[in-house]
C-alpha positions in Angstrom: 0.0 0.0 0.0 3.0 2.6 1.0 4.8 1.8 -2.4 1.7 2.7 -4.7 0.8 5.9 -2.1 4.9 6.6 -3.0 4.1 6.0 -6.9 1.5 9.0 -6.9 3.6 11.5 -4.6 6.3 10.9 -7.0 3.7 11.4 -9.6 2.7 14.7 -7.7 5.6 16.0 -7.8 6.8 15.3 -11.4 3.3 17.4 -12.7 4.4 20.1 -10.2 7.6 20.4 -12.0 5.7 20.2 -15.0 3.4 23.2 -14.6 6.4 25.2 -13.1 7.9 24.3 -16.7 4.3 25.5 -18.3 4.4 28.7 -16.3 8.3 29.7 -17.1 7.7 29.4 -20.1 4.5 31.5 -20.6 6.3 34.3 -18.4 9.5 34.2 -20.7 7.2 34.5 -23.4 5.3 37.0 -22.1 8.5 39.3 -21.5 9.8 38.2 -25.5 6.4 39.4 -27.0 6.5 42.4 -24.7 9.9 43.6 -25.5 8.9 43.2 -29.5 4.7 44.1 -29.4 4.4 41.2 -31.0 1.0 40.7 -30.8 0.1 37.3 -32.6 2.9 35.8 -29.9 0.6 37.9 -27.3 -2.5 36.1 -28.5 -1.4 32.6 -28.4 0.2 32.9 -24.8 -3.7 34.0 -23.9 -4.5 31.3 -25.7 -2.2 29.1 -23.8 -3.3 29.6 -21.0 -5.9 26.4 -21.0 -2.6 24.5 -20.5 -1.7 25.5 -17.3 -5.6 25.3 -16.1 -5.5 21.6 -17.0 -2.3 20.9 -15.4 -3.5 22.5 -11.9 -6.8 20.3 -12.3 -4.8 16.9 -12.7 -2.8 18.2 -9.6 -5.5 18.6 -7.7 -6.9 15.0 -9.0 -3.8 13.3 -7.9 -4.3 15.2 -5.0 -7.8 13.5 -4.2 -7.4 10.5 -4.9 -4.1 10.6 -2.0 -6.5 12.2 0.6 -9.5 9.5 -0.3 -7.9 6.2 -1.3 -4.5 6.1 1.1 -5.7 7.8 4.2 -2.5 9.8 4.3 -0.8 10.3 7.7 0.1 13.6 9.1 2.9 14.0 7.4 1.9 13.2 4.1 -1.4 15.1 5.1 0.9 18.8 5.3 2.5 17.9 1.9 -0.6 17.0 0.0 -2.3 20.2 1.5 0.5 22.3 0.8 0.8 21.2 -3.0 -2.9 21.9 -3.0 -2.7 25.4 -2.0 0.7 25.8 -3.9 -0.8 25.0 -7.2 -3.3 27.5 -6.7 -1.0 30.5 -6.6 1.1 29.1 -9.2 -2.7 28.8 -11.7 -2.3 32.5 -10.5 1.0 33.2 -11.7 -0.2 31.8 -15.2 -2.9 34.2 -15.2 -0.6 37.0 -14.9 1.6 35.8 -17.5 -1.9 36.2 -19.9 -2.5 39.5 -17.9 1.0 40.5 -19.1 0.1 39.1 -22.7 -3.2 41.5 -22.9 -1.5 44.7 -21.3 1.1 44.1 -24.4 -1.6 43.8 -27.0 -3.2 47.5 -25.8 0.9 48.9 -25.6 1.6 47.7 -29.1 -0.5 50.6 -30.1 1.3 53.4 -28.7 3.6 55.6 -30.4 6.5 55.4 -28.3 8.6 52.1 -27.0 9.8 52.5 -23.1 12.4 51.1 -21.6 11.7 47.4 -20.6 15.2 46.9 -18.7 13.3 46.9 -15.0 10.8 45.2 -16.0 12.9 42.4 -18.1 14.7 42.0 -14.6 11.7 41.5 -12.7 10.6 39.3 -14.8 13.7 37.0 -14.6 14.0 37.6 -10.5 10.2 35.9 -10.3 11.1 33.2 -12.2 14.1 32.5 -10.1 11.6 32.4 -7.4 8.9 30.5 -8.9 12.4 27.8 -9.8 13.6 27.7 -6.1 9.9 27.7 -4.4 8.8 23.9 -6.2 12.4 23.0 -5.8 12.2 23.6 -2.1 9.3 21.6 -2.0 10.4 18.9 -4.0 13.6 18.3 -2.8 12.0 18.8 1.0 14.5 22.2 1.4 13.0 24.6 3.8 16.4 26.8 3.4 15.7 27.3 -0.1 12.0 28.1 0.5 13.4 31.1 3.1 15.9 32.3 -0.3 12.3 33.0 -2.4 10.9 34.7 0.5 14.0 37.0 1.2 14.5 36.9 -3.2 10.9 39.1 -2.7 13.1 41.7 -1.7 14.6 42.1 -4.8 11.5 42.0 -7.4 9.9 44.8 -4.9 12.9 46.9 -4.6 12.7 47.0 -9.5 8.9 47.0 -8.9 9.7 50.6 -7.0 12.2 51.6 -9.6 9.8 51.2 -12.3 7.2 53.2 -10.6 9.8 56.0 -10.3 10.5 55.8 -13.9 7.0 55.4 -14.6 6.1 58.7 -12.4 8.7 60.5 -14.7 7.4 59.3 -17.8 3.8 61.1 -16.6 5.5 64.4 -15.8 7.9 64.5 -19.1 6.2 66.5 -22.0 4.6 64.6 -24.7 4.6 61.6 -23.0 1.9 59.1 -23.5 0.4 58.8 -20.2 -2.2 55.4 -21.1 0.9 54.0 -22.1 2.6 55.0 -19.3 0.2 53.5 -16.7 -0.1 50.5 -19.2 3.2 49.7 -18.3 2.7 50.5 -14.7 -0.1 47.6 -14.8 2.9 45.3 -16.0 5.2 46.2 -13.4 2.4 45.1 -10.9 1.7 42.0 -12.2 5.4 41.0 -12.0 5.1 42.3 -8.2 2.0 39.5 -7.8 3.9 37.1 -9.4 6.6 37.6 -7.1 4.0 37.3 -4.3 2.5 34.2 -5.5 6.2 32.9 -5.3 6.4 33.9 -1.8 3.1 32.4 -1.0 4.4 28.8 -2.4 7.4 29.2 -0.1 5.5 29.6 2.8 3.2 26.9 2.2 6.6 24.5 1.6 7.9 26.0 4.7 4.4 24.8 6.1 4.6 21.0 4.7 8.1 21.1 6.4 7.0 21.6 9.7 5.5 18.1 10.2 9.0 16.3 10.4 10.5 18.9 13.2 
């Protein structure tokens, strides 16, 4: 009975990693039809999205069937709970990466191109943390999970450098303000991203707690 209740935890785990890979690559995506308003590359990430709804659902299936058919114990009980609520924030972090996907769509229309530096490193810092956070609870590492929590540091320190430049942009003479704030609403969803990231941590940080 342990070694099939083993099978579908290492199951679990292997679809986790599989819609982090789902996720990094919608966000790098995201960021690559950003940088070039490329539109059509903006649609199909939107469209994409289905991908990453489907993977959650059959995580939350294998998640199920551990609760109803193996009567997990309590220590199996935090990690199946955990991977439940982690899967959540990481359907989230899809989302955004759509979110992203639409904001570019309405930018593409704008006159001027703004600098994307910031924003390119935020979106490379969150992914580091979305990387570490299912790591952490894969591998069982709680000291990793406390690197994405401290990482959030970082992706809020360029989220505030982007609002700066973001506030200047307003103020500077013919300067398109939509665009402007367009771009603000970017920034932001690179700050939830980072969030969501955080929010996996803890919840690995969580699972951890029921072998101290």
């Amino acid at each position: 009975m342990r070694n099939k209740f083993d099978e579908q935890l290492n199951e679990l785990n292997s679809e986790m990693i599989r819609m982090c890979e789902l996720i990094e690559e919608a966000i790098g995506k995201a960021v690559s039809a950003l940088v070039n308003y490329d539109v059509d590359s903006a649609k199909k990430i939107m469209e994409n999205d289905v991908l990453i709804d489907r993977a959650q659902k059959k995580i939350e299936n294998i998640c199920f069937n551990l609760l109803i058919q193996q009567q997990p114990v309590a220590r199996d009980l935090r990690n199946i709970t955990a991977a439940m609520k982690m899967v959540t924030d990481m359907e989230r972090i899809g989302d955004h990466a759509a979110d992203i996907s639409e904001m570019t769509i309405y930018m593409s229309n704008g006159a001027e191109k703004p600098d994307l530096t910031d924003i390119r490193k935020m979106a490379k810092e969150t992914v580091v943390m979305l990387n570490w956070s299912v790591e952490a609870y894969v591998e069982k590492d709680i000291e990793k999970a406390k690197q994405v929590i401290k990482h959030d540091d970082i992706v809020d320190d360029l989220f505030d450098t982007v609002k700066k430049d973001i506030i200047k942009m307003i103020l500077s003479e013919n300067k398109d303000g939509e665009q402007a704030t367009d771009l603000l609403m970017v920034a932001k969803y690179f700050e939830r991203i980072g969030d969501h990231a955080t929010n996996i941590a803890e919840w690995v940080m969580f699972s951890m707690k029921s072998s101290e």
